[in-house]
N, C-alpha and C positions, 0 to 999 in steps of 0.2 A: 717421777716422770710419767710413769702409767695413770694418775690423779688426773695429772695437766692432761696428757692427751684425752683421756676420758672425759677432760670436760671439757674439750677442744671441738671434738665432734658434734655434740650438739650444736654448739654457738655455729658451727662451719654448716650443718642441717638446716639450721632455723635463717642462715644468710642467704642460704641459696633457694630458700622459698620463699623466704623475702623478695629475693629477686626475678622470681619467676612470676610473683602478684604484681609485682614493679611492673616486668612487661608483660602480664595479661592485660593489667589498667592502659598500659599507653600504648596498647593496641584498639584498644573502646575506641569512642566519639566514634567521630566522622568515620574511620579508615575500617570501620565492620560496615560500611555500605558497599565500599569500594573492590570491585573485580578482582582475583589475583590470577597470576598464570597468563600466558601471553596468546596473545587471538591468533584468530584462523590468517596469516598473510594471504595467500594466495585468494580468498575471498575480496580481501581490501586492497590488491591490485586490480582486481579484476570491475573494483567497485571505483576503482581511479580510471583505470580505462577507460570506461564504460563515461563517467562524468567529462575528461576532459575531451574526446570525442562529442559527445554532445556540445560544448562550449564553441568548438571550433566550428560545430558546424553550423551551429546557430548564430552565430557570426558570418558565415556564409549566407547562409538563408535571409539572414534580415536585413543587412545594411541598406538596402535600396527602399525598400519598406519605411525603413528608420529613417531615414534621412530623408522621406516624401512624404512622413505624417509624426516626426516628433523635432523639427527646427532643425532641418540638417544632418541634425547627430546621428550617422551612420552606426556610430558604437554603440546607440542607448540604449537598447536591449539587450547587447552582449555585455557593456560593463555593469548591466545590473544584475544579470544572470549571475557575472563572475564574482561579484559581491555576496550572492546568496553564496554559490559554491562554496568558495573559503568559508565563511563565518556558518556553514552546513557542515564542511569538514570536520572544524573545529567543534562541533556543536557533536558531532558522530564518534569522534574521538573519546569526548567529555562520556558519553553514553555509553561506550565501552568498557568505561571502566566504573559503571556501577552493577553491582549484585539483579542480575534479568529477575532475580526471586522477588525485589524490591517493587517491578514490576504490577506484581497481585495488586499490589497495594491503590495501582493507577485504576486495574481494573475494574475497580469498586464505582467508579467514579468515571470512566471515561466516556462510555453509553451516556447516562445522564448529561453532560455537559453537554457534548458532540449533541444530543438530541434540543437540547434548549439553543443552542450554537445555531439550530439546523430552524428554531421556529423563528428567533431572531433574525435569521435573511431576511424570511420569508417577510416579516412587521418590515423592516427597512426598505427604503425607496429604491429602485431600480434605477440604476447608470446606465445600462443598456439596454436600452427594449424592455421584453419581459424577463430580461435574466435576471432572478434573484439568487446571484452565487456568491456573493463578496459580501462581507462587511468592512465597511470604513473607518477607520479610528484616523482621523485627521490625514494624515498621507498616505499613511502605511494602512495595507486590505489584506483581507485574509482571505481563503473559500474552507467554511465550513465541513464540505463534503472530502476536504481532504484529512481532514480532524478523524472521521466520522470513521474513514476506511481502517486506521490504525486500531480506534476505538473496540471496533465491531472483531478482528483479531487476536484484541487483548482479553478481551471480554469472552471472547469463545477460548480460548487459549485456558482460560483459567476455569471459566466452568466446567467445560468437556473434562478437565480433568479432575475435579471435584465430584462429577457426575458419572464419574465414565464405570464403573460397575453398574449403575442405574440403568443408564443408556443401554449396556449391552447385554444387560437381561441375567448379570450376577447378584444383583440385590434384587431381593423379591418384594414386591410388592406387597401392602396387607390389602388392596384394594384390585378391583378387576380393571382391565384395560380403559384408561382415559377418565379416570372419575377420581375425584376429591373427597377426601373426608378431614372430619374436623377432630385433631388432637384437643381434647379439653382437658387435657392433664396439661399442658403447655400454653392454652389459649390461642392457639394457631393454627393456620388449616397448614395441613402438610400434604403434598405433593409426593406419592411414592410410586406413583407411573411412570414409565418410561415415553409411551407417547406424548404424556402430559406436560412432562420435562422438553421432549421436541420441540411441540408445539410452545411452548414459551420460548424457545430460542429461534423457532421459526419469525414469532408473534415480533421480537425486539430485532430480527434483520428486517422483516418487510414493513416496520412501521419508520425504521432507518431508510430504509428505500424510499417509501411513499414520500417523505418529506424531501429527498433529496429530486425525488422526480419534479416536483412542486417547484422547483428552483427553475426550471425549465431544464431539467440538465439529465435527459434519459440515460446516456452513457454513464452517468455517474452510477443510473440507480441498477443498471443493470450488472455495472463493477462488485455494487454494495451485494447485488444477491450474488454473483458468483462468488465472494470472496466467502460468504457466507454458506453457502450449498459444501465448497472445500473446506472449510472448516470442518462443520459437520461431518464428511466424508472422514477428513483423518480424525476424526474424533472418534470414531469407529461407530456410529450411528449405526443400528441394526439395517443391515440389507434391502431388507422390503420395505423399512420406510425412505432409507433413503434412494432407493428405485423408483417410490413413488413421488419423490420431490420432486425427482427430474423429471418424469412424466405428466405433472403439471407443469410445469413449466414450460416446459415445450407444447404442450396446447396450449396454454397462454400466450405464448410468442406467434404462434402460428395464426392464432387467433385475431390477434391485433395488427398480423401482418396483414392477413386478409381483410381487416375492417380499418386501414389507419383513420379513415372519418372519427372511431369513438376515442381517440385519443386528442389529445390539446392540439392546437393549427399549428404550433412547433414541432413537435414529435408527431403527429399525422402528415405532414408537407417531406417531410424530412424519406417517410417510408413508401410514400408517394413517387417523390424525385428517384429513389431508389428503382421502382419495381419499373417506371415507366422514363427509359432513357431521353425521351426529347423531354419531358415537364420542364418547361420553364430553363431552358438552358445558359439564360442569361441571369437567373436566378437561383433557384434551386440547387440546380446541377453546376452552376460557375465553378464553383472550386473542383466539385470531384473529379468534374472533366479536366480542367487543367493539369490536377492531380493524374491526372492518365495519361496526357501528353507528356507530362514531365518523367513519367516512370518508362513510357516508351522509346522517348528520346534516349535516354540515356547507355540502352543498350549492353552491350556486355561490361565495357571498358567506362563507361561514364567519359562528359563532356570536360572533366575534370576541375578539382576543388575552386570554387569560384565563378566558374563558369555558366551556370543554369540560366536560362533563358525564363525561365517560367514563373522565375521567384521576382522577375521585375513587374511587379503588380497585376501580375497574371494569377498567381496562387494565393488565393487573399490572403493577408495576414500568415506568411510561412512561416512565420516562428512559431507559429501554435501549431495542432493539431497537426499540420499538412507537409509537415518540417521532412517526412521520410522519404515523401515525393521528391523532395528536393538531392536527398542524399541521394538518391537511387537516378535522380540526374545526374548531379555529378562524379559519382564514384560508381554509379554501374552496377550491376546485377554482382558483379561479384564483392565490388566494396560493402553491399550494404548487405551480401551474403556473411559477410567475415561479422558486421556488429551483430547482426542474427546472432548469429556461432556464440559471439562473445556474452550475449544476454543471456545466451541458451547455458552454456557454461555458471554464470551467476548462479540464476536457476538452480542447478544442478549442485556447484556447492553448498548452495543452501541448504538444500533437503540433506547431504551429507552432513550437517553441523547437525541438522536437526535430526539423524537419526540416530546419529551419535552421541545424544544430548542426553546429561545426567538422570533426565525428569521428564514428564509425559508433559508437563508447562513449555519449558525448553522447547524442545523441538515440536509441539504446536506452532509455539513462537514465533520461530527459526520458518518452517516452513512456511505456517501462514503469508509471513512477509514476504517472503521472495514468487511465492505463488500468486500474490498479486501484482509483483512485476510482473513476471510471465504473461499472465491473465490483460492485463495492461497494456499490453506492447504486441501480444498477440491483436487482441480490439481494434487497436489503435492502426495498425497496419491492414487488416481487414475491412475497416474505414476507408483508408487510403487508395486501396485497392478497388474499392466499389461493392466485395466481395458481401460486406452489409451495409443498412442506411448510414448517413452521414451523419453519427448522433454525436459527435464533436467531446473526443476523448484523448488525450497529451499522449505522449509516448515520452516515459521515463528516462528521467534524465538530458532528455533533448529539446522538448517543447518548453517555452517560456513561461515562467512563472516559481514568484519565490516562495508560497506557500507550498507547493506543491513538491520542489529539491528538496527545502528546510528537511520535510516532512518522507521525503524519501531517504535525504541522508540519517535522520535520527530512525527512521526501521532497522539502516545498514546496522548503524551503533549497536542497537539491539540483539542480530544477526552476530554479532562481536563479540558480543558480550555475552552470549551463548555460546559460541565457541570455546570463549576461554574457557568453561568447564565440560567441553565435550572429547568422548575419548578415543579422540582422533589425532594423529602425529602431527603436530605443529610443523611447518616449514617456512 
C-alpha cells in the first residue's frame, strides 16, 4: 500500500500542474489585456451626473434654435447629442476595462497621427468661413483638435515618466546644459540634457498648438498649451524652467493683447470686441452681450428650466459654446453654482485616482485628463462671462458636438481604468 501511495503522489503532483498550465494558458489571448478589480463608483456617478445634466439642458437651450434652422425638429440636437452619449457610454465602459499600461502602446503613435489629422483640415475645403476644424467622411465629421487634446496627455503621460529622473536633474548628464553629442558607438545622437529633453516636449506642444490655431480655433490652441504647461508641471519639470514657461507665456499673451492687429482678422476681431465694449455690437459683441443678459436675468433663482428668453435666437447658436448663459438663465446663480460644485468634485476625484495610482504613467494619466476638464470649463465660462475674448471653446459635456463627448467619455474610461489599480477603497 506504501508502493501504491508512493506512486500516487506523483501522478496527483504532475495533475495539479497540469492544471495549473491548463489555467495559466486560458487566462492568455484577449483576457491579459483586460482590467481586473472593480473602478472608482463614485467618479462614474459623478461622471453620469455631470453627462445627463448636460443632455437636459441642451435640450433646453436648443429647441427653438433647432426647430428655426434644422426643418422644425426641435429635438435635432438633442437626439443626436443623446445618440453620442449612449454609444460614448458604452464606448467609456469598453475602456475601462482594458489594462491603462496598454495605453503606452497608443502613445507611440497618437502625436503623429493627431499632428497629420491636424494638417489634413487644414488641405480640406472649409464649410464655414475660414474654419478649418472638421473633417468630413461623407456625413459623419470629426474635429481633429479634439484627437490632438488626448494625444498630447498620452504622450506626456508616458514620456514625463520615462524621463522623469532626466528631467529632474537625477541622471547626469555627459554633456553641459542644452547641447547634443553624437553616440558613435550606437550611431545616434543621444540627447542627455534635461533642458534639451524640455525643449523637445515643449517643441511637440506648440508645434500641436500652432496647427490647431491655423484651424482658426484660438481657444483650441490655447487648451493645447495649457493642458501641456500642466503636464509638464506634474511631471516635476525643474522649477526654474518651469517658472520660466509660464513667464513667457504671459508676455506672450499680454503682448498679443496689446497688439491683436498681428494676429489673423478672427483671433485679432475677437480681442478687439473684448477690450472695446461697443465694437461692433451687432456683430462682434452679439453673442457676448446676450450672453450677459441672459446670465443677469437670471438671478438668484433662475427664470426656470425651460424658460430663457435669450436662447430664442438671441444667443446664437446656444447649444454651443454659450450653452452656460443659458443654464445660469434658467436655474440661477445657484443652479449653475451646484454643476460648478459638481465639475469641481470630478476634478478632484480624479487627481485622487491619480495620486493614488500604482505608477507615475497612471496618475499622469488620471490627472492630466481630468485637468483638462477643469481647464475647459474654467475657459469656457470665462468666455461666457466676458471675463476673456470670445475665442469660442465647449464647456464639457454640455456644448453640442459628438466628437467632442465620444472623446470625453473615452478619457472618463481611462480615468476608470486607472482606478481600478489604484489604492484607494472602492465604494
Amino acid at each position: 500500500m506504501a508502493d501504491t501511495a508512493a506512486r500516487r503522489r506523483p501522478s496527483g503532483r504532475s495533475g495539479s500542474a497540469s492544471g495549473r498550465a491548463k489555467k495559466k494558458n486560458s487566462s492568455g489571448g484577449f483576457s491579459k489585456y483586460l482590467a481586473m478589480g472593480s473602478f472608482d463608483v463614485p467618479f462614474l456617478l459623478l461622471v453620469i451626473i455631470i453627462l445627463t445634466t448636460g443632455l437636459v439642458m441642451l435640450f433646453s437651450a436648443s429647441y427653438t434654435y433647432a426647430y428655426y434652422n434644422e426643418h422644425g425638429d426641435s429635438a435635432y440636437f438633442f437626439k443626436r447629442q443623446l445618440a453620442f452619449a449612449v454609444a460614448g457610454v458604452v464606448f467609456m465602459l469598453l475602456i475601462s476595462k482594458i489594462k491603462y499600461e496598454y495605453f503606452k502602446l497608443l502613445a507611440y503613435f497618437a502625436v503623429p497621427v493627431s499632428l497629420v489629422l491636424l494638417v489634413v483640415v487644414l488641405i480640406m475645403p472649409a464649410r464655414f468661413g475660414d474654419f478649418h476644424r472638421w473633417i468630413y467622411i461623407g456625413s459623419f465629421s470629426f474635429q481633429p483638435s479634439e484627437i490632438a487634446k488626448l494625444a498630447i496627455i498620452m504622450y506626456c503621460a508616458y514620456g514625463l515618466e520615462k524621463d522623469h529622473n532626466l528631467l529632474i536633474g537625477k541622471t547626469v548628464g555627459r554633456t553641459k546644459i542644452s547641447k547634443l553629442i553624437m553616440d558613435y558607438s550606437n550611431g545616434r545622437i543621444a540627447i542627455n540634457d534635461s533642458f534639451v529633453k524640455l525643449c523637445w516636449y515643449g517643441a511637440v506642444i506648440l508645434v500641436t498648438a500652432v496647427l490647431v490655431y491655423a484651424e482658426n480655433h484660438l481657444s483650441g490652441a490655447i487648451l493645447i498649451c495649457g493642458i501641456g504647461v500642466t503636464m509638464l508641471f506634474l511631471g516635476e519639470v525643474k522649477k526654474h524652467w518651469f517658472a520660466l514657461i509660464v513667464i513667457v507665456g504671459v508676455i506672450m499673451v499680454i503682448f498679443f493683447v496689446m497688439n491683436p492687429e498681428l494676429l489673423e482678422k478672427y483671433a485679432g476681431s475677437r480681442i478687439t470686441a473684448w477690450l472695446n465694449k461697443d465694437y461692433e455690437p451687432l456683430g462682434a459683441r452679439w453673442q457676448t452681450n446676450n450672453s450677459l443678459y441672459a446670465i443677469g436675468s437670471g438671478g438668484l433663482f433662475g427664470a426656470g428650466l425651460g424658460n430663457s428668453k435669450q436662447k430664442h435666437l438671441y444667443v446664437s447658436e446656444p447649444q454651443n459654446d454659450f450653452i452656460f448663459s443659458i443654464v445660469c438663465e434658467e436655474l440661477g446663480l445657484i443652479g449653475a453654482s451646484i454643476i460648478l460644485i459638481v465639475f469641481a468634485l470630478l476634478v478632484w476625484r480624479g487627481i485622487v485616482i491619480g495620486i493614488h495610482a500604482k505608477d507615475r504613467f497612471g496618475a499622469l494619466l488620471s490627472m492630466g485628463i481630468v485637468f483638462q476638464v477643469g481647464m475647459q470649463t474654467i475657459l469656457n465660462i470665462l468666455v461666457v462671462t466676458d471675463t476673456i475674448p470670445n475665442t469660442g471653446i465647449s464647456l464639457p459635456f454640455f456644448s453640442y458636438g459628438g466628437t467632442s463627448l465620444m472623446m470625453l467619455l473615452a478619457e472618463m474610461g481611462i480615468v476608470l481604468s486607472v482606478s481600478r489599480y489604484s489604492r484607494l477603497t472602492k465604494k
